[in-house]
N, C-alpha and C positions, 0 to 999 in steps of 0.2 A: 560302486559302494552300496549297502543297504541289500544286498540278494537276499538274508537270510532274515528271517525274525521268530526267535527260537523262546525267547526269555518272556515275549509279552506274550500273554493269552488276549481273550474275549475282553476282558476289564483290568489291564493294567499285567503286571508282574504278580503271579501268586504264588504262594507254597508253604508250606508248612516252617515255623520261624526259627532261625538257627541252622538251616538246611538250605542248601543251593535249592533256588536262586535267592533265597529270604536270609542271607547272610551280612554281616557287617560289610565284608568286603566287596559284593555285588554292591548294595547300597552305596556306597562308596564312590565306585563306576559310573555307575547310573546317575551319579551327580557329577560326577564329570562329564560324560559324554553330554548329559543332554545340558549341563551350562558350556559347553564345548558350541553344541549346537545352538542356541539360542543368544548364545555372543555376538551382537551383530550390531556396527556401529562403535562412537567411541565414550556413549553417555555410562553413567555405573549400573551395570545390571542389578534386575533383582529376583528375588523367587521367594516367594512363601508355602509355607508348608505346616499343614494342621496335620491330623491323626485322629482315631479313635482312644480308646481306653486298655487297650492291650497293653501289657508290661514290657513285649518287644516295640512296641513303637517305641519308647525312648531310645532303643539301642539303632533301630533303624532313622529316627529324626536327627540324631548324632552322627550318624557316618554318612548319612545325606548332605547333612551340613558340612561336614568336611569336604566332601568332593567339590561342592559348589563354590566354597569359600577358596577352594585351592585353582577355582577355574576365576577366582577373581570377583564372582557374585555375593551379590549383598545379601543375605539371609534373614525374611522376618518371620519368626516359629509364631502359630495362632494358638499352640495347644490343642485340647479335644476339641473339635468344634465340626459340623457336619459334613462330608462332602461336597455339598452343593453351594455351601458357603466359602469354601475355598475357588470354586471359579467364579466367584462372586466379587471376592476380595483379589481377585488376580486383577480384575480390570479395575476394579476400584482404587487400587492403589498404584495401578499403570506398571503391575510387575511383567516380566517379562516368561514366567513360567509358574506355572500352580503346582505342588504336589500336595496328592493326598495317601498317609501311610494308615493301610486299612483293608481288613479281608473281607467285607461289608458283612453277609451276614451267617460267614463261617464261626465256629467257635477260638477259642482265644489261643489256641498250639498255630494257628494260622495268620497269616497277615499279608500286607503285598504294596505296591505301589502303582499310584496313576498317577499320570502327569497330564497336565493341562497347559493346552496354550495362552498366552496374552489377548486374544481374543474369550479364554475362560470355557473354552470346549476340548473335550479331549484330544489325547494327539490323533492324526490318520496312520492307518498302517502304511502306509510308506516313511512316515517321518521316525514312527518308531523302529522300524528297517535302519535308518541311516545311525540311529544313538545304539543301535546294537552293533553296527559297524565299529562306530568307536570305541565301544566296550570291547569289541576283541581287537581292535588294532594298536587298543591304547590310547592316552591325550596327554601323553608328559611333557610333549614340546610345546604345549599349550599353556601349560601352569604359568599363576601369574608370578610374576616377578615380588620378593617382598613387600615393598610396598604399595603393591597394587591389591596384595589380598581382600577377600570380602570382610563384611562382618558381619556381627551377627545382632540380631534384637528379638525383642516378646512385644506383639503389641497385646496387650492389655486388653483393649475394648471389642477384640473381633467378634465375641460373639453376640455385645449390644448392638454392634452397628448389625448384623445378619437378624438378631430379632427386629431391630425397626425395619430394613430390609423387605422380612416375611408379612409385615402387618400390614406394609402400604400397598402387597397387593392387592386384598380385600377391597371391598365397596368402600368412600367414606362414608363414616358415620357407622359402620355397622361394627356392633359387638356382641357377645358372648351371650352376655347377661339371659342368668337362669337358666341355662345349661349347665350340667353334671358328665363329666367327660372323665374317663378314665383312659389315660397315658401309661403305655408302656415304650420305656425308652431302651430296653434290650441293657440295661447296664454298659450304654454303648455313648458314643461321639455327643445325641442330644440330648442328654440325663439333665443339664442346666436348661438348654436354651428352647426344647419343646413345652415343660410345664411353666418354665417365667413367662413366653409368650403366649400360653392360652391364659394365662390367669390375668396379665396385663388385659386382656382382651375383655373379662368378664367372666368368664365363666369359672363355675366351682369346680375344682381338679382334684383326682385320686390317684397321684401318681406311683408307678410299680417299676420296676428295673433304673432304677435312679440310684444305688450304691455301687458303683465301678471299684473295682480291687484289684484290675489290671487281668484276671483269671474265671470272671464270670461273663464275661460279654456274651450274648446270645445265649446266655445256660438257661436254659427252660423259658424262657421270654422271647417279646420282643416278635416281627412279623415271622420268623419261625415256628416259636412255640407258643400259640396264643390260646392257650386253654389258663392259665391262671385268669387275665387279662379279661377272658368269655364269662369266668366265675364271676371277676369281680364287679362287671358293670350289672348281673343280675342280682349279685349281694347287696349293692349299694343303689340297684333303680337307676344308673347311670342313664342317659340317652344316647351314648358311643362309646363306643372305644375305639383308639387310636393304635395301632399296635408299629411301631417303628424297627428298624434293622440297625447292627451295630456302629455304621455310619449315616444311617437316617436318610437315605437315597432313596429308599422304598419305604410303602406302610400299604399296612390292610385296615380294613375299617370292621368298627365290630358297630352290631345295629341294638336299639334296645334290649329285644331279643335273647340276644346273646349269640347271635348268628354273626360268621364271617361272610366278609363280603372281598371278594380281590380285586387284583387289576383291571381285570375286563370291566367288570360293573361298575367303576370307578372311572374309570376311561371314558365308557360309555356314557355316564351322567355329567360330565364334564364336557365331554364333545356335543352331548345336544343341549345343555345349557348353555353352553357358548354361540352354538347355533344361534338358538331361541335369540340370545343379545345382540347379535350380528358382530361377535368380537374371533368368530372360526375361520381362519385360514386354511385353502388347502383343499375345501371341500367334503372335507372329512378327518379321519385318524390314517395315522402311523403305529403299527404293530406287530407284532412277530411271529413267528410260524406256527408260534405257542398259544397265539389266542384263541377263543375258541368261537366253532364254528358259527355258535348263535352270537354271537356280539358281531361277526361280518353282516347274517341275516337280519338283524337287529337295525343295524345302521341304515343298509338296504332299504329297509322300510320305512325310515327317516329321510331317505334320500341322499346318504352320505355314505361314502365309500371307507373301504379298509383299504390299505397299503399296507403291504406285509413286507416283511425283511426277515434278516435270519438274526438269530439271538445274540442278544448285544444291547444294552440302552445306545450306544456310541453309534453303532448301524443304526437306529432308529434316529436318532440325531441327526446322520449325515442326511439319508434320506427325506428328512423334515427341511433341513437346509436347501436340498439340492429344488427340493418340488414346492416350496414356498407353504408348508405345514406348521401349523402353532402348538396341533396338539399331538404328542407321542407316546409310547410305553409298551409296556411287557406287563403279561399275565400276573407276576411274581409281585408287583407292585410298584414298579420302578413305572413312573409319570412324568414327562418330561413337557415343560409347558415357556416355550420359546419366548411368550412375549418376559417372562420373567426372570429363566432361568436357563441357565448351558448343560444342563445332566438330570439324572431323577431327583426332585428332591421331594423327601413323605411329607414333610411338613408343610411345604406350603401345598403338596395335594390336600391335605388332612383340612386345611383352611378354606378349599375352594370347595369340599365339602359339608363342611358345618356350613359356611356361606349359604347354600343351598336351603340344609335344613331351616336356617334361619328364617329367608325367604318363602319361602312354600309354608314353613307353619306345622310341617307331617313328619311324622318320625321314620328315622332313617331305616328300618325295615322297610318304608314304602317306597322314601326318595331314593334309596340304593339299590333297589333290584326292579331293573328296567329290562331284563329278557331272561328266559329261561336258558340255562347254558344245555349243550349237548351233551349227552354222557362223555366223559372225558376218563382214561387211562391213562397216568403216567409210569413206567417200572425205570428201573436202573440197572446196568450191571456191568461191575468191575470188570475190567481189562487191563493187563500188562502195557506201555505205551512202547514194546516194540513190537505189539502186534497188531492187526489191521481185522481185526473179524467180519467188518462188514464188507471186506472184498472175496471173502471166502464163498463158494458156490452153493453152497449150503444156506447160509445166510441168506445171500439174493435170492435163492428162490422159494424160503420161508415171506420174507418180503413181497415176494410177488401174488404170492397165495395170497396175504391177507388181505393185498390191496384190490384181489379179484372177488374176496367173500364177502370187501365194504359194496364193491360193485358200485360206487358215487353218492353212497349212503351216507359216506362218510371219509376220514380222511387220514393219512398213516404222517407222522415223521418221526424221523431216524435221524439221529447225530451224536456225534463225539464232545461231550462236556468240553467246554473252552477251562473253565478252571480243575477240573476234577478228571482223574485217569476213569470215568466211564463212558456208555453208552445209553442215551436214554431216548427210550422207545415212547412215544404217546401216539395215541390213537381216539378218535372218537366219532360217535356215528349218533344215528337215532337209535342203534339196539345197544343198551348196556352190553346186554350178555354177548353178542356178539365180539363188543369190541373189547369185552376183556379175554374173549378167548383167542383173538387176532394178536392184540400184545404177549399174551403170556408163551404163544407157540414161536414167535421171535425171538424173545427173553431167552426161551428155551434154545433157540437154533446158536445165537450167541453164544449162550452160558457153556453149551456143548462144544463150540469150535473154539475157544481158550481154557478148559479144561486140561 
């Protein structure tokens, strides 16, 4: 059982909504199979399941619920509420499965599903191997019997208990007070529970992407488009900005400035501040293929090692588990910080950064940018998913070339988007111009062999 795993990508199920697999009736399945699997024992199961702000999440939070409830599972919906709050509230409430309905920080024609374990960590690709087995094999012999159906409830308070949650990981005793922070919540999952918890906290808040209409999520906001966000912390003399994603999993940090700051540098001031307090597990960070090359040289220099994995917060996850790691993440923003939390979550990175600035006293253009990154190229480009371009000989020996022109200068990778039908080439060296000319003759050998 379990050979095939077709439906789940890199982060869950995704697709454009109303379209296989982002349909009523997969949804459906997927609640069957995986309260199929998660059946186990004779106590009443449970699952809960939050969402972002999309218009299809209700059509998919409904046919979720039916599968589950028709496998006999008790159902408690959270509403919007963040991703990382749902494996939060999985162990919190001793459920038996987490889902979250949500394209993180696609725009709103998209959306997808992840499910989390009872432990409050994503599934492994084998486990999601076996619930796609039962999706094509079927669970009808499983359905409970009528009165053994699930039911269904709203709890009300999920997303106060996830704001006190996010506060108690801070120092005690520390707050806000007299900082000006501008939040962007992408019109997305944290539009309530980012600015009630900075403002509880002390600090004065300008918050932007806070009117969800189910059809703006991520539209020009939010850690994708953070040029409103850049405007407005120079408008108002903000000392940050927070720019979050439409499930709040990731965030960029904006500095007085008006300058972004990403992953890397986030990661990086978190991983030797923890150092500094002796709270670092692991020896160092967990990161992805995507980070770049000065945040490994960076650490190196600190004494602390990079472990790399391939693109996934979930691979950064396991890897953090497997080798005894507290702190993880990805370039894109996604921070994963184990003693607190099972997944990226921006918010409480966003906290362990003001934390900082609070501490030090310097503003976050100084405390944020701790190395110089390496010129970095990233391009993209569409491909048909019945074809294979990067096996074509052509391709391989465009590839070859460029990684003979870095000559160890610098470093190439190559992969197939986990949620997106592309191809995305990044490259980076000490020569700008080099390594934009190394991606673009790639781009170019691709773009030609699917033409």
């Amino acid at each position: 059982m379990g050979e095939t795993r077709n439906l789940f990508g890199t982060d869950g199920i995704r697709g454009r909504a109303n379209v296989y697999p982002i349909t009523a009736e997969i949804a459906m399945k997927v609640g069957m199979a995986a309260g199929r699997h998660f059946t186990r024992g004779d106590h009443r199961h449970r699952v809960v399941i939050g969402k972002d702000t999309r218009r299809s999440s209700y059509m998919l939070e409904t046919a979720l619920t039916a599968g589950f409830t028709s496998m006999g599972l008790d159902v408690t919906t959270l509403g919007p509420v963040p991703t990382p709050a749902v494996g939060m509230l999985v162990k919190s409430l001793r459920a038996d499965l987490g889902v979250m309905i949500s394209a993180s920080h696609n725009l709103h024609h998209d959306n997808g599903i992840k499910l989390f374990g009872p432990d409050g960590f994503k599934l492994s690709d084998d486990v999601e191997r076996i619930i796609e087995a039962y999706i094509s094999n079927g669970a009808d012999e499983f359905l409970a019997a009528p009165s053994h159906l699930g039911s269904v409830k709203r709890l009300e308070d999920g997303r106060a208990r996830y704001i006190e949650f996010a506060k108690a990981t801070l120092p005690r005793r520390m707050d806000f007070e007299g900082l000006k922070i501008v939040v962007d919540c992408a019109n997305g999952a944290a539009y309530r529970t980012a600015p009630g918890m900075l403002w509880e906290l002390g600090a004065e808040i300008i918050p932007i992407g806070v009117a969800p209409n189910g059809l703006n999520i991520n539209a020009d906001c939010g850690s994708t488009s953070t040029k409103t966000a850049q405007a407005k912390v120079i408008e108002t003399g903000a000392d940050l900005g927070i720019c979050l994603d439409g499930d709040a999993d990731r965030v960029h940090i904006i500095d007085e400035k008006g300058q972004l700051v990403d992953g890397d540098q986030i990661m990086a001031l978190i991983t030797t501040a923890w150092a500094r307090d002796g709270r670092l597990r692991g020896g160092g960070l967990v990161a992805t293929i995507m980070s770049n090359l000065g945040l490994e040289k960076f650490l190196e220099s600190e004494g602390l090692t990079l472990a790399r994995t391939k693109v996934g917060d979930r691979y950064v996850v396991e890897r953090m588990r497997a080798e005894g790691f507290n702190v993880g993440g990805e370039q894109s923003g996604h921070v994963v910080m184990t003693d607190f939390v099972t997944t990226g979550d921006g918010t409480i990175t966003a906290l362990q950064v003001i934390a900082e600035l609070v501490r030090s006293g310097k503003p976050a253009s100084e405390v944020c940018r701790l190395f110089e990154p390496y010129p970095q190229v990233l391009e993209s480009v569409k491909f048909s998913r019945d074809s294979s371009p990067l096996e074509q000989e052509s391709v391989k020996r465009a590839i070859a070339d460029g990684e003979e022109k870095l000559n160890g200068s610098g470093r190439l990778v190559i992969r197939k988007s986990g949620t997106e039908p592309v191809i995305r080439v990044m490259g980076e060296g000490e020569s700008p111009t080099l390594v934009q000319n190394v991606v673009e003759q790639i781009c170019d050998s691709i773009q030609s062999s699917v033409d």
